[in-house]
N, C-alpha and C positions, 0 to 999 in steps of 0.2 A: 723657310723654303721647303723644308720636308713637308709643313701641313700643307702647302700648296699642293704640293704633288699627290699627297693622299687623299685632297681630296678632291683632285681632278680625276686621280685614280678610279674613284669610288663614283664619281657622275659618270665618269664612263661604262663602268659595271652595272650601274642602274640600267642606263641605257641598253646595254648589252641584254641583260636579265630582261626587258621592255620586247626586245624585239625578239628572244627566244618564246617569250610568253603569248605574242602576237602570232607568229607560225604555232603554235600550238592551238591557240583560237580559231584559226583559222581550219584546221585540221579536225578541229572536234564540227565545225559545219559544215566541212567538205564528208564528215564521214554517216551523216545523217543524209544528207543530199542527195550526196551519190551512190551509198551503202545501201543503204536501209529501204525497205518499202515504207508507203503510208503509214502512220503511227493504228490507225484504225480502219476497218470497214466493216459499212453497213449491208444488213443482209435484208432485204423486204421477205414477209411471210404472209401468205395466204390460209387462213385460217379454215377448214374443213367443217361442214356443217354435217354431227353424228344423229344418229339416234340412241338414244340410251335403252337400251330393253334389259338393262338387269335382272329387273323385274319380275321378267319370263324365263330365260334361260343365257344369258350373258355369263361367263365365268369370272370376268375378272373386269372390274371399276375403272379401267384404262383402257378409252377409244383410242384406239392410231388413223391418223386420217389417210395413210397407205401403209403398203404391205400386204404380206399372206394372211397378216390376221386384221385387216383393218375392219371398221365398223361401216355399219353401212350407213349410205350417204346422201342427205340432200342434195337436190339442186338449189331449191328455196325454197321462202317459205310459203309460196302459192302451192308447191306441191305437200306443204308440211297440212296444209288449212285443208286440202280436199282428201287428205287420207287421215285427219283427223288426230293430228299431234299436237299435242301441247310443249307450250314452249318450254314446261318445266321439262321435258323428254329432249331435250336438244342441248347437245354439246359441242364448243367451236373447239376444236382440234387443230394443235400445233406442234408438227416434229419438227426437233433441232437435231443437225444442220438438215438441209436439203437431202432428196436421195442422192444416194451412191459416194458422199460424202463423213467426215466426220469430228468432230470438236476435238483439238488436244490442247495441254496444258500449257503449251506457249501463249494461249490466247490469252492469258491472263483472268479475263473479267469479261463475264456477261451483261448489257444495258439493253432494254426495252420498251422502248414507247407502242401506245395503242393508236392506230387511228380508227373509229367507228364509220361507218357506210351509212348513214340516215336519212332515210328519203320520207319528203313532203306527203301527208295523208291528209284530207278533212278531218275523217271520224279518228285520228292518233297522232295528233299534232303534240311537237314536242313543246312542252311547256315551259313556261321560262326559272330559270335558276334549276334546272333539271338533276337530278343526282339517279348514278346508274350506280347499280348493286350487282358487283361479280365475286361469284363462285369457283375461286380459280384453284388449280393444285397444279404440281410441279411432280416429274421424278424423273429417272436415270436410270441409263441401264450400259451395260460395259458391249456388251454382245445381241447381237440380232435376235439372239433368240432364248436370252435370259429373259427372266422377268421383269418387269418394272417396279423400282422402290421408289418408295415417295420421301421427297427431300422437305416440300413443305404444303401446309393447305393453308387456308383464310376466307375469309369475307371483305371484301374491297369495298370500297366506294368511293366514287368517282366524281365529281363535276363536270356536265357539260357545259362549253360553253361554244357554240353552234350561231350561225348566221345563216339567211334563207334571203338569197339575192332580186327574188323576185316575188311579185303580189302572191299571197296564201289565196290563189283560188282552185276551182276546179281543173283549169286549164296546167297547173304546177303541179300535179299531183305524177309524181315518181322521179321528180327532179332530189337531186341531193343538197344535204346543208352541208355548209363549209363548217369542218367542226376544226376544233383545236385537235392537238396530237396530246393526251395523255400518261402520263409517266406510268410506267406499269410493273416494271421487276429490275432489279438488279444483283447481281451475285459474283463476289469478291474471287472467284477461282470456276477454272473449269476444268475439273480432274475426273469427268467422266465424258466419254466419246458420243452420246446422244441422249438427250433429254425430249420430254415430252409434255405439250403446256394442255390441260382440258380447265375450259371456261366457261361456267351455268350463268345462267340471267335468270335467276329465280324469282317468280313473279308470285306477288300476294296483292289481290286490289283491294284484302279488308287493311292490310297494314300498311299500303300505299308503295308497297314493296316494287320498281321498274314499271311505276305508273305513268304514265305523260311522258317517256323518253323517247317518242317518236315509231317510227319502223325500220328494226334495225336490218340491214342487207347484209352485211359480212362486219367481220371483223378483222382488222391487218396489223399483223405486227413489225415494227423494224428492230429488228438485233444489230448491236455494233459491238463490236468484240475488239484486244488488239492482235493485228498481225505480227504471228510467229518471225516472220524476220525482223521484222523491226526489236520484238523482245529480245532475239538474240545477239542483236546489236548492241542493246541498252544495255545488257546485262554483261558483254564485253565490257563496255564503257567501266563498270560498276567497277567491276573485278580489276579493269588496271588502276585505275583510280585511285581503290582502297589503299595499296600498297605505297600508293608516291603521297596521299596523305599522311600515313602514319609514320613514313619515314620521316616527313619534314618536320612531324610534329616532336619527335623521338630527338631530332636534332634543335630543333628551337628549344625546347623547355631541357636541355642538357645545356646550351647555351646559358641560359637561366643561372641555372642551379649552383653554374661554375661560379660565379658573382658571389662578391664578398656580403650582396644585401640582399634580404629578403624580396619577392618579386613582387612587383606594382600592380595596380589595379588592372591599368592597359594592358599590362601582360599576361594576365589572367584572363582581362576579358578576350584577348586574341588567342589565348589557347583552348576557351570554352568555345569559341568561335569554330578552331580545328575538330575537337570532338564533337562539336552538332554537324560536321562537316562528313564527318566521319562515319556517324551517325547516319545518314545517310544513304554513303558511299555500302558501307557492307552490305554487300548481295544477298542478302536474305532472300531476296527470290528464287533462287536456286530452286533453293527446297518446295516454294507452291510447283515445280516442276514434279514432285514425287507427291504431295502430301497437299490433301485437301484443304488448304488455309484460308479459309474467306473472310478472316478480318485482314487479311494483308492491306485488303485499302483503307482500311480504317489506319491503320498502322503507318503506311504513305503517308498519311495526310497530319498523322500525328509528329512523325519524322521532319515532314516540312516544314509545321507550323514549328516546331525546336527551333529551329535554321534560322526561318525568317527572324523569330523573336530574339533571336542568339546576333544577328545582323543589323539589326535595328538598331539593338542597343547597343552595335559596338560604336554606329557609328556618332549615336547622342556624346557616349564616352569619351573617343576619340576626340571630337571639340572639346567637347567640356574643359580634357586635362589640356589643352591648351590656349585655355582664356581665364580660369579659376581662381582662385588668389591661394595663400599657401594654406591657409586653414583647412578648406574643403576640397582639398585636393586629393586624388587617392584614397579614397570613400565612397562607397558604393550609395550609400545612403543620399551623398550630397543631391542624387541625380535621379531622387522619387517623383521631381516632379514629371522629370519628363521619362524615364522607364518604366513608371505609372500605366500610361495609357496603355503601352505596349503591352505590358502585363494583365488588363481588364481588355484589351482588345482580343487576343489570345485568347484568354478565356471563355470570352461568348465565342468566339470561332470552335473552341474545343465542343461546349455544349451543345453548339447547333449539330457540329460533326458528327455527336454521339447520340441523339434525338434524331437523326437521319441513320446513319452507316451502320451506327450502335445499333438501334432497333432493325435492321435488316439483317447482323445474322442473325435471328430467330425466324423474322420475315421477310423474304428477299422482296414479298408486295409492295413492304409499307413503304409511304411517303410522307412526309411532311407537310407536303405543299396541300394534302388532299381536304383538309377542313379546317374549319373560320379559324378554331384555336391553333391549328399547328399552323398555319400560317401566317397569322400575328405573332406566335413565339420568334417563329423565324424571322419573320421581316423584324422585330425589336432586336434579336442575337444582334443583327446583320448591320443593322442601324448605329446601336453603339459602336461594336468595331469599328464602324465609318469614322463616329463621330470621333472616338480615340486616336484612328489614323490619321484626320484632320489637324488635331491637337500636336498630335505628334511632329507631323510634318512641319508644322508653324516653329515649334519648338527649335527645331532641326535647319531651316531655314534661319531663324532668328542667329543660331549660335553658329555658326556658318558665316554669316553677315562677320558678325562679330569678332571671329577670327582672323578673317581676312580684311579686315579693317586695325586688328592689334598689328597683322602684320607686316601692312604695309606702313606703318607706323614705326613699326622698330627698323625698317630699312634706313631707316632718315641716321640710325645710331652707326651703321656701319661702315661710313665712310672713316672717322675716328680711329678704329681699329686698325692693329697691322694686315698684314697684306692676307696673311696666312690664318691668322683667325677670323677675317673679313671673309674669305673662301666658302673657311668651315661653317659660317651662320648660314651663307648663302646656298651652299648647299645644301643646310638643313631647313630651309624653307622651302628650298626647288622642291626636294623630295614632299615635304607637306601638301605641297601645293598640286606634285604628280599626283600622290594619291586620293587626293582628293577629286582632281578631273578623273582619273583613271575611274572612281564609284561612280561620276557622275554617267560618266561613257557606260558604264556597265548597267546601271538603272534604263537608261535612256535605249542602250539597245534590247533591252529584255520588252520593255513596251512598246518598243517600233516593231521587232519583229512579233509580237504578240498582234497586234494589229494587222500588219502584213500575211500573219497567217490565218485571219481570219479571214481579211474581204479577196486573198484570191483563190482559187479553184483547188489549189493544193498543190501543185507541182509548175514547177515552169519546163517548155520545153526549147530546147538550144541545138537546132540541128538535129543529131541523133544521139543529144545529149539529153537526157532529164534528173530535173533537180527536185523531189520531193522537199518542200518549203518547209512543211510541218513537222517534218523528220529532222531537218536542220535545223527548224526552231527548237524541239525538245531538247536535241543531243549537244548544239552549240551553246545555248543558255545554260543547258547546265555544265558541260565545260568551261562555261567564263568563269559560273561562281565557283568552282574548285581553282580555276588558276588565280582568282581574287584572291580567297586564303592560302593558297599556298605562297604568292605574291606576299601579302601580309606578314606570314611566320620568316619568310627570307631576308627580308627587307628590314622588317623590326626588330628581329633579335639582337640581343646584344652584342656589341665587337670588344675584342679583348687590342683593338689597337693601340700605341700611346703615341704622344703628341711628340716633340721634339721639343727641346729646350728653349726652344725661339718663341713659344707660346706664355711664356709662364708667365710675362707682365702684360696678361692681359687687360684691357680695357673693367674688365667684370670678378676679376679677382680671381679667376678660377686657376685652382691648383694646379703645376705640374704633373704630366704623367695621367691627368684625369681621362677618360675612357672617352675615345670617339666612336658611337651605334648613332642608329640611323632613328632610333627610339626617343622623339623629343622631348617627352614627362618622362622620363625614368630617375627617380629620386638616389643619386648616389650616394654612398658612403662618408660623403664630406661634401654634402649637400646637394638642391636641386641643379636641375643640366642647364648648360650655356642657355640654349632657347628658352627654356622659361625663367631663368632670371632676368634674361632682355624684355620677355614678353612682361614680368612684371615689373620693370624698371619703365617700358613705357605706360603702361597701366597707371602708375603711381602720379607721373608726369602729366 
């Protein structure tokens, strides 16, 4: 009678624990929604056409395309051809931000795509598989009226790849080609108040240098940055966060430790789970607020890729220990085959990361995508991780099947049983069973609203309410997966409960007094738990 009641006790508590974590979810997307602006915006730029006269009497290598000290300035280059400039004399000028404005470090991170202006000529028809060669530099300056230091130079190159919607005749001549957009700079922090882009088209016809790219008209840049509210939001997020993971984690693995037996695999893997969790959570962004950090995105993306890898495999794990037999049970090894992929998918994600992100802090130009070889490296990284994630999923699928087919197998055992140990199996399947809808609920809403945030406009409007979607997507998804693990350390930790004397003849032999957690592989003291001896009592069967 008493296990009856403890473990009605304890369905109830789940449920309890269920709907406290539900208001909280809820809350982490009410607070992106409603809180927060747009995760991003984009800023269009109008690129300045200079003249470069260093040559003559220019004092200093940085055009501004306004200002007291700006350079002087085409209109085009009809006026460039009748006063007899050369294109190697012309610089397309790009101040960051706009006038009267100014960059600060909440914005996190600078992106820039190029779109080129190229209009139809007879005698300068752009030719096909086109490659444009820029002369780009970068620098910064804190004050209107300090100098400019340069952050980085390079020589770019570019692929066009450009369409011309109507017949190439005389009559199409100064109509434009629809070109693609570019990839053109990125930069991991923005710890100075105005930057300045100057871009050469350096022209050589003996070494085929910006030959056949057409007639270029301007050059436009789009900057996306993110908005300072919204950072300030996140990084709220961040900071409570940290504190409610590491407490639970301080309390699960003290749990642990209380235990007369060494800790299980699962419960390693759930506390490796907490720490890439954690790992996360700590606001190190703080500091790109004071302190020039531009691998910080490299660093993101390295943080996440932990998590995902640290989640995947919990959850091969988590089956595994409850369909295994007793040999390969609690062995990390048993489960190369399927943490394999995860670990070679990873991998190439890391490399492609560092071949990308890696190479941009030295050069915030480079890209990957820009020629044959980096972009078959990249599409093969990109491929295998596919291909592993495929494997894995099957994997993951298969032993899933498998579980829920052992366990509805072993239900057939527990009519048998007393009333009070019949309770306790049942509600250590219900729980199995929760957490496992509860993953699925949680994968499932990260790609609906991942989708959701892509095909609509970005906000909904409700009367004179409005709900930034993208802002709810970032802050709600990542509030699920913190209330996931911490759900998991609460739930799974060990209980120091005992049973009642009423249990002792049971059905499966198990010991009086033996421990009632919510932990179904946890290998006791005086052998493996009630559910996995059922589980392998129907297995044998």
């Amino acid at each position: 009678m008493a296990g009856a009641i403890i473990e009605n006790m304890s369905t109830k508590k789940l449920c309890i624990v269920g709907g406290i974590l539900l208001v909280f979810q809820v809350i982490a997307f009410l607070v992106g929604g409603l809180i927060a602006p747009s995760p991003t915006t984009a800023v269009p730029y109008m690129s300045v056409k200079c003249i470069d006269v260093r040559k003559n009497h220019h004092k200093t290598k940085w055009l501004m395309p306004w200002g007291p000290n700006h350079c002087e300035k085409l209109k085009d280059f009809d006026e460039a051809v009748s006063r007899q400039i050369e294109a190697n004399d012309i610089v397309f000028a790009v101040h960051i931000p706009l006038p009267s404005k100014e960059m600060s470090p909440w914005f996190q991170f600078m992106l820039f795509i190029m779109q080129l202006d190229i209009a139809f000529k007879m005698d300068n028809d752009l030719k096909e598989n086109a490659e444009i060669t820029l002369d780009v530099s970068l620098a910064y300056r804190d004050d209107m009226f300090d100098d400019w230091e340069e952050i980085a130079h390079a020589i770019e190159i570019r692929k066009l790849k450009c369409t011309f919607g109507s017949p190439k005749t005389l009559e199409s001549e100064g109509r434009h080609y629809d070109c693609d957009f570019l990839p053109f700079m990125e930069i991991g922090s923005v710890a100075h108040k105005y930057y300045l882009i100057n871009i050469r088209l350096p022209v050589n016809e003996r070494k085929g240098i910006n030959v056949g790219i057409g007639e270029i008209k301007d050059i436009r840049l789009v900057g996306i940055h993110q908005n300072g509210g919204f950072t300030k939001v996140w990084f709220a997020m961040k900071t409570f966060l940290t504190p409610s993971i590491l407490i639970i984690m301080v309390w699960y693995w003290r749990r642990i430790t209380l235990m007369t037996r060494a800790p299980v695999l699962l419960e390693k893997v759930i506390f490796a789970l907490g720490i890439s969790m954690t790992f996360i959570n700590i606001p190190v962004e703080w500091f790109s607020i004071g302190f020039d950090w531009t691998w910080m995105l490299l660093f993101g993306d390295i943080r996440q890729g932990i998590f995902y890898a640290m989640l995947l495999s919990f959850w091969i794990i988590f089956c595994g220990e409850h369909m295994m037999d007793q040999n390969e049970r609690n062995r990390l090894s048993g489960y190369w085959k399927q943490v394999g992929p995860i670990a070679v998918g990873s991998f190439c994600l890391f490399i492609f990361d560092m071949c990308e992100r890696g190479v941009q802090l030295k050069n915030p130009f480079y890209s990957i995508w820009t020629t044959e070889v980096g972009t078959e490296l990249a599409m093969a990284f990109i491929i295998v991780a596919g291909i592993c994630l495929c494997l894995y999923f099957l994997f993951l699928c298969f032993m899933v099947f498998q579980v829920f087919r052992n366990i509805s197998g072993k239900q057939s055992s527990l009519p048998a049983m007393s009333k009070a140990r019949r309770l306790h199996y049942e509600g250590l399947i219900f729980r199995f069973k929760f957490l496992m809808l509860i993953t699925l609920a949680c994968a499932a809403m990260t790609v609906i609203f991942f989708i959701v945030s892509q095909v609509t406009e970005g906000h909904w409007k409700w009367g004179d309410i409005t709900i930034q979607v993208n802002s709810a997507f970032f802050t709600g998804i990542y509030g699920m997966w913190n209330l996931y693990v911490f759900a998991l350390m609460f739930l799974y930790a060990p209980s120091h409960k005992n049973y009642g004397e009423d249990q002792s003849n049971g059905d499966l032999g198990v010991n009086s007094g033996e421990e009632l957690q919510l932990t179904t592989t946890i290998t006791h003291v005086d052998g493996p738990t009630e559910v996995y001896k059922l589980a392998r009592k129907e297995a044998q069967e």
